[in-house]
C-alpha positions in Angstrom: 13.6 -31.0 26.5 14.8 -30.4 22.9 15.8 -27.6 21.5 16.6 -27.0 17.5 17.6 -23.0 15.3 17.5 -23.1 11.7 18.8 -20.1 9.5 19.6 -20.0 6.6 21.0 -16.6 4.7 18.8 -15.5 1.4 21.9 -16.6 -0.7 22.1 -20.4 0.7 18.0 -20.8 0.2 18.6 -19.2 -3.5 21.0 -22.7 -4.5 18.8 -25.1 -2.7 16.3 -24.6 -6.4 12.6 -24.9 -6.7 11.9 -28.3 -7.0 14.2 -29.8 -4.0 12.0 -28.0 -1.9 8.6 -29.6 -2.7 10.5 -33.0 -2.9 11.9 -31.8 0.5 8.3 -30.8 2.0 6.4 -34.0 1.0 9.1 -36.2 3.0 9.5 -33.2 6.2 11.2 -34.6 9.0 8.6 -33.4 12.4 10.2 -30.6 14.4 13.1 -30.0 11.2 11.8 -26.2 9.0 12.5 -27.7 5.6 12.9 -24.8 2.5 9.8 -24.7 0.5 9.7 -21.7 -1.4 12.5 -19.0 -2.5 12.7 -15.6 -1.2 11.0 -12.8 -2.8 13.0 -9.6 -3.4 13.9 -6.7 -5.6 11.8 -3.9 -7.3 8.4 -5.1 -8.4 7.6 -5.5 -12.1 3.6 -5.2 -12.3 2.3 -1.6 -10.5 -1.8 -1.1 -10.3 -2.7 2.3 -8.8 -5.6 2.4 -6.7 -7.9 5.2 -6.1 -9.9 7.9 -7.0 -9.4 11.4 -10.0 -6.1 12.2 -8.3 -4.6 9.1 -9.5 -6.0 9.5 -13.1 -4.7 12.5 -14.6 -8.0 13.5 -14.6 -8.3 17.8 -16.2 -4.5 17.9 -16.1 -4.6 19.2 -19.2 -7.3 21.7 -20.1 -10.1 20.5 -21.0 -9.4 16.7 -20.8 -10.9 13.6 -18.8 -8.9 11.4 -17.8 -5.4 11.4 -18.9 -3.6 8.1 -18.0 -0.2 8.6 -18.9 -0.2 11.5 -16.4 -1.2 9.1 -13.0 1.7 9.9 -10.5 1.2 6.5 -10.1 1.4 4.2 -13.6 1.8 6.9 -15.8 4.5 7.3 -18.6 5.0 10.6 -19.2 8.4 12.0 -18.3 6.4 15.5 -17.4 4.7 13.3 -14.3 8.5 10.9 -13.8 5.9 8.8 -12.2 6.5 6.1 -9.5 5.8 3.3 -12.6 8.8 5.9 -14.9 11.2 5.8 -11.6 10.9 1.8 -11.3 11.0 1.2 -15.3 15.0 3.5 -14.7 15.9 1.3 -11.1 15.9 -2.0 -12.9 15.3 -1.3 -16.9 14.4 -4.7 -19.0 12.4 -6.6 -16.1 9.3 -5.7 -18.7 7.3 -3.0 -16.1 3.8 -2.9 -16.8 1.5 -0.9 -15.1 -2.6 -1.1 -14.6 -4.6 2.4 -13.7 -7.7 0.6 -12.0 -8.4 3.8 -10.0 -11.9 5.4 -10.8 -12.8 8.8 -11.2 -15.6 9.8 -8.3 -15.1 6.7 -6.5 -15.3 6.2 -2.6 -13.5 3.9 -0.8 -15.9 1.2 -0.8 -14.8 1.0 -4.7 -11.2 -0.2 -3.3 -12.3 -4.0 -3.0 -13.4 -3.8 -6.3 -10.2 -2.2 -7.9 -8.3 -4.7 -5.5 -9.6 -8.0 -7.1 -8.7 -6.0 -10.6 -5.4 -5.2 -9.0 -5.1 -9.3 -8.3 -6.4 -10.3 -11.8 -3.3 -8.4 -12.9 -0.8 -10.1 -10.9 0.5 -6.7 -9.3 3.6 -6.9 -7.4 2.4 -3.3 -6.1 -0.5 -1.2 -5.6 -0.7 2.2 -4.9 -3.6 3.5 -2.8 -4.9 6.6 -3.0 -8.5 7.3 -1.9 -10.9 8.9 0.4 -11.0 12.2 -1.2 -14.5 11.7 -2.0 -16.2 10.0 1.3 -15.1 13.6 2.5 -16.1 15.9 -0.4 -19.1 14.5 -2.2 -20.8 14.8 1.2 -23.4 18.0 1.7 -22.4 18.6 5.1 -20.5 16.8 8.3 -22.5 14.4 9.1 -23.3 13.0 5.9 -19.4 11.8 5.2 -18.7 8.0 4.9 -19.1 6.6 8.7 -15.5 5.8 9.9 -16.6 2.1 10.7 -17.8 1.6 6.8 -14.3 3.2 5.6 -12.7 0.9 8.3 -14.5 -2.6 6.7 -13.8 -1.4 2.9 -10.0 -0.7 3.6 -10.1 -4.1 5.2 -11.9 -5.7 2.7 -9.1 -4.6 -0.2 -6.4 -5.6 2.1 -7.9 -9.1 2.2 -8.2 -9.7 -0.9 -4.4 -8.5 -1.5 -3.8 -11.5 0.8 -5.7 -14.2 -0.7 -4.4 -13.4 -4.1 -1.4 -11.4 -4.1 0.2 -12.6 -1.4 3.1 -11.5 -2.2 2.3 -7.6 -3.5 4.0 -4.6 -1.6 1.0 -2.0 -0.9 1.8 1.6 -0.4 -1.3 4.1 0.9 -1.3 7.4 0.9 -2.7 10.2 3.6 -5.8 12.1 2.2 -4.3 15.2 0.6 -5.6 18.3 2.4 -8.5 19.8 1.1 -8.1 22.5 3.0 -4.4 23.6 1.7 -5.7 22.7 -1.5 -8.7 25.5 -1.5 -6.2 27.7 -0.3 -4.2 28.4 -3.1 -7.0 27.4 -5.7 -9.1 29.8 -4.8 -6.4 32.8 -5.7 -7.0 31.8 -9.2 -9.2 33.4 -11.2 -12.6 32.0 -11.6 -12.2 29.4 -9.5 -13.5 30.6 -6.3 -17.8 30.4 -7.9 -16.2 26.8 -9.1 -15.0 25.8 -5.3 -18.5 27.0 -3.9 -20.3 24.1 -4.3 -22.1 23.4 -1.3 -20.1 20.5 -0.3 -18.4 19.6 2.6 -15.0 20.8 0.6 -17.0 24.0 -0.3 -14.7 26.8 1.6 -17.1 29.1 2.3 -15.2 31.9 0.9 -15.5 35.6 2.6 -15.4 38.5 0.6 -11.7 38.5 0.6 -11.3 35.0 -1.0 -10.6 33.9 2.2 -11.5 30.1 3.4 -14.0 29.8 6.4 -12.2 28.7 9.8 -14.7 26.9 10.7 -15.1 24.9 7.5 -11.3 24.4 7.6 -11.8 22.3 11.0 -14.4 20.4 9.6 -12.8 19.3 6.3 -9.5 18.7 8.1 -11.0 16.8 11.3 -12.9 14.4 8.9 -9.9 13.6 7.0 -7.4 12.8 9.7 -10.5 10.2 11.1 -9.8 8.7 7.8 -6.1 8.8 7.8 -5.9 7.2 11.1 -8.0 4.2 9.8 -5.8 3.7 6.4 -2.8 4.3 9.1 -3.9 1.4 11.7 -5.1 -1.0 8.5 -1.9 -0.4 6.9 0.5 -1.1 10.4 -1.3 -4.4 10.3 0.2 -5.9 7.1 3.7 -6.6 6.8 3.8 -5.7 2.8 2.2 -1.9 3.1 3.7 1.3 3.6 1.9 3.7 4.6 3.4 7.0 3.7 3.2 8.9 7.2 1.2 11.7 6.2 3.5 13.2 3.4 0.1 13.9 0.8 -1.6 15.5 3.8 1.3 17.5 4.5 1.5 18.6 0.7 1.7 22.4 -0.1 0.7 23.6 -3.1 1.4 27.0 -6.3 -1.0 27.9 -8.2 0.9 26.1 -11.0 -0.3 22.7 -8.8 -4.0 23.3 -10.0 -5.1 22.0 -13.3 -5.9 24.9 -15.6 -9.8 24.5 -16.3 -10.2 22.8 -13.3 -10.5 23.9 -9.5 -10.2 20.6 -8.2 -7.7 18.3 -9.8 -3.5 18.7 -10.1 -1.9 20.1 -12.9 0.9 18.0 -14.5 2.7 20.0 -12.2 1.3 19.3 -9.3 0.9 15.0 -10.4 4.6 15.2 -10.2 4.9 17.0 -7.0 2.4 13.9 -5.7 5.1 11.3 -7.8 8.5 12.5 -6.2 6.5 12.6 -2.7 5.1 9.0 -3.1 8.6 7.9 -4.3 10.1 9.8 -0.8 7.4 8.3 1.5 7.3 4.7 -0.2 9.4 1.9 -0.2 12.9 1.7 -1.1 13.3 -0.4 -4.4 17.1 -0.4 -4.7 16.7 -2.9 -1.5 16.7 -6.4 -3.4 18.3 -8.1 0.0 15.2 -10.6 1.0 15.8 -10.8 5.6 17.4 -13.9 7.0 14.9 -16.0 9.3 15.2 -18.2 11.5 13.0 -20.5 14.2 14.4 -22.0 17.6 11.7 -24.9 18.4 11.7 -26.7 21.8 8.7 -29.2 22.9 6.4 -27.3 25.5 4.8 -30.4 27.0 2.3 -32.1 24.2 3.1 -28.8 21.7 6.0 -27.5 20.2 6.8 -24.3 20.3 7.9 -22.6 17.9 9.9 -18.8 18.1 10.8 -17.0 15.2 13.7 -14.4 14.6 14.9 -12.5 11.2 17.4 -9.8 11.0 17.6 -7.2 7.8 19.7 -4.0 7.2 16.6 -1.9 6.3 14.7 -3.5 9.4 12.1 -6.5 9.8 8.6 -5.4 9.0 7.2 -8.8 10.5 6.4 -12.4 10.4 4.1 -14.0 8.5 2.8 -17.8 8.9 -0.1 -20.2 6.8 -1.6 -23.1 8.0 -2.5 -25.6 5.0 -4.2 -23.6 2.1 -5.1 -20.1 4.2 -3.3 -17.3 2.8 -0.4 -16.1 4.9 -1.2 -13.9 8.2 0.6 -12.3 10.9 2.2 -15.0 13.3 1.5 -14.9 16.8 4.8 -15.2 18.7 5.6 -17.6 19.9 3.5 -20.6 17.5 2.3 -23.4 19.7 1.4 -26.2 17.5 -0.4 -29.2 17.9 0.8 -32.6 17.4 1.0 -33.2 13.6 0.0 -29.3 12.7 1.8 -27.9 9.9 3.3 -24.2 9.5 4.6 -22.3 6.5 6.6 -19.1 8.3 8.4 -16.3 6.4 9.7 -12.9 7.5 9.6 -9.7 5.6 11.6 -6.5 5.6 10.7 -2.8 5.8 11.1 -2.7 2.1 8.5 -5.7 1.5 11.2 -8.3 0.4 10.1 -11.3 2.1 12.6 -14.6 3.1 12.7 -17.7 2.0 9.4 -19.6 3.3 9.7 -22.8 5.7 7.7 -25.4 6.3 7.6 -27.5 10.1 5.3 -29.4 11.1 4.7 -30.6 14.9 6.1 -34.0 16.3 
């Protein structure tokens, strides 16, 4: 029975160069991981935000649309310190860009379609914030986006992050309450005919400005189906962060509600949402890619194949290909067929991903 570990540290793949490895994975010895591409590490450089009017600036200012430079996502305004401002001061001169491919109104079945945008732009990491509006463009309970339908569009984006950014960190955020939030808009003046629109998100104010109980369970029960779905799709890919329901959790002042608007932040409150995203996300000053590492040993006719990575921050997962599919989760341990080839990286809690290997099967 033979038995064979290979690991190798981020710093020794980083001298082994680009082009030895392809030279290196044309003439791969069977059973031996051979190097073929470099780790992947450090704060990303191209950010698309993902989402719906909350990501958009949208009536931050009175009397405005949209107002792009105010995203608590990609915007540049040092009133928002945005999570696109925060990267641009980590690591300033890696030329940040950032794409706002969120859509005002939009449900979550928009997301695949802001994905592929997300994809077109190279992004190295969306932000995802969405759902709002399955919950309150619907007339009453029953009419709210069918958890199954969110379930297949969430999917849906995260496969295409797969296919085509296969390297991009994602980062999803909880629904913020509608609930809190009609709590403290409603104290302002004027806004309490705006909030009673017949929605599902309508509070169903008493004649002390005070939000229905009942209503309070609905909006609150249909928004936590939700978050459990973005929570489960998220805790299935290696590269996404889900933020553990910080937005839900949100409390807001009346200074957090845009001024001619009952439902949308204030410039305020877009940079309460920024410093909470930049809490709940990833940490960017982690540019240390995990160490991996595979013990092989022949299991009669296949060789099997375990893997193992260690990282200060913690090792998010494994990810394999076969051929030209994009990478996936790797079942542990990989039995492989005579002859079948595997591409197996790991990636850390702060989506730096190792070195990749390639080994194919005696």
């Amino acid at each position: 029975m033979r038995r064979l570990t290979l690991a190798l540290t981020a710093a020794a793949t980083a001298v082994v160069a680009f082009g030895a490895s392809v030279t290196s994975a044309a003439g791969v010895s069977a059973g031996m991981p051979v190097l073929v591409a470099p780790a992947v590490a450090g704060p990303p450089r191209l950010i698309a935000a993902a989402g719906d009017s909350f990501n958009t600036g949208f009536a931050a200012v009175p009397n405005s649309g949209d107002n792009p430079d105010l995203s608590w996502s990609t915007g540049t305004s040092a009133d928002v310190a945005s999570v696109y401002s925060r990267l641009v001061a980590l690591s300033p001169g890696l030329g940040h860009r950032g794409l706002l491919v969120a859509r005002d109104g939009s449900k979550v079945s928009d997301l695949p379609r802001q994905f592929r945008r997300a994809a077109a732009f190279h992004a190295h990491l969306v932000t995802v914030q969405s759902g709002g509006n399955d919950v309150c463009s619907a007339r009453d309970a029953s009419r709210v986006t069918p958890a199954a339908s969110f379930r297949r569009s969430v999917e849906a984006a995260f496969e295409i992050a797969r296919e085509r950014m296969p390297d991009a960190r994602i980062f999803v955020t909880s629904l913020t309450d509608e609930a809190r939030w009609n709590d403290r808009s409603a104290t302002i003046p004027g806004n309490d005919s705006k909030l009673s629109d017949g929605t599902l998100c309508d509070p169903q104010l008493d004649a002390n400005g005070a939000q229905s109980p009942a209503r309070r369970k609905q909006i609150q029960a249909a928004e936590q189906r939700y978050d459990a779905i973005l929570r489960d799709v998220c805790s299935s890919d290696v590269h996404c962060r889900y933020d553990g329901g910080a937005f839900f959790r949100l409390e807001y002042d009346r200074e957090d509600v845009a001024p001619t608007d009952a439902f949308h932040p204030s410039v305020r409150g877009l940079k309460r949402m920024a410093a909470t995203a930049w809490r709940a996300g990833f940490d960017f000053g982690d540019s240390t890619p995990p160490r991996v590492s595979a013990s092989t040993r022949q299991s009669g006719s296949k060789l099997r194949v375990a893997l193992a990575a260690r990282d200060a921050a913690g090792v998010a997962g494994f990810e394999c290909h076969f051929g030209s599919a994009p990478y996936t989760t790797c079942p542990q341990p990989l039995l492989l067929s005579h002859g079948a080839r595997v591409t197996y990286r790991a990636v850390d809690r702060n989506g730096n991903a190792s070195a990749a290997y390639l080994i194919v099967a005696p």
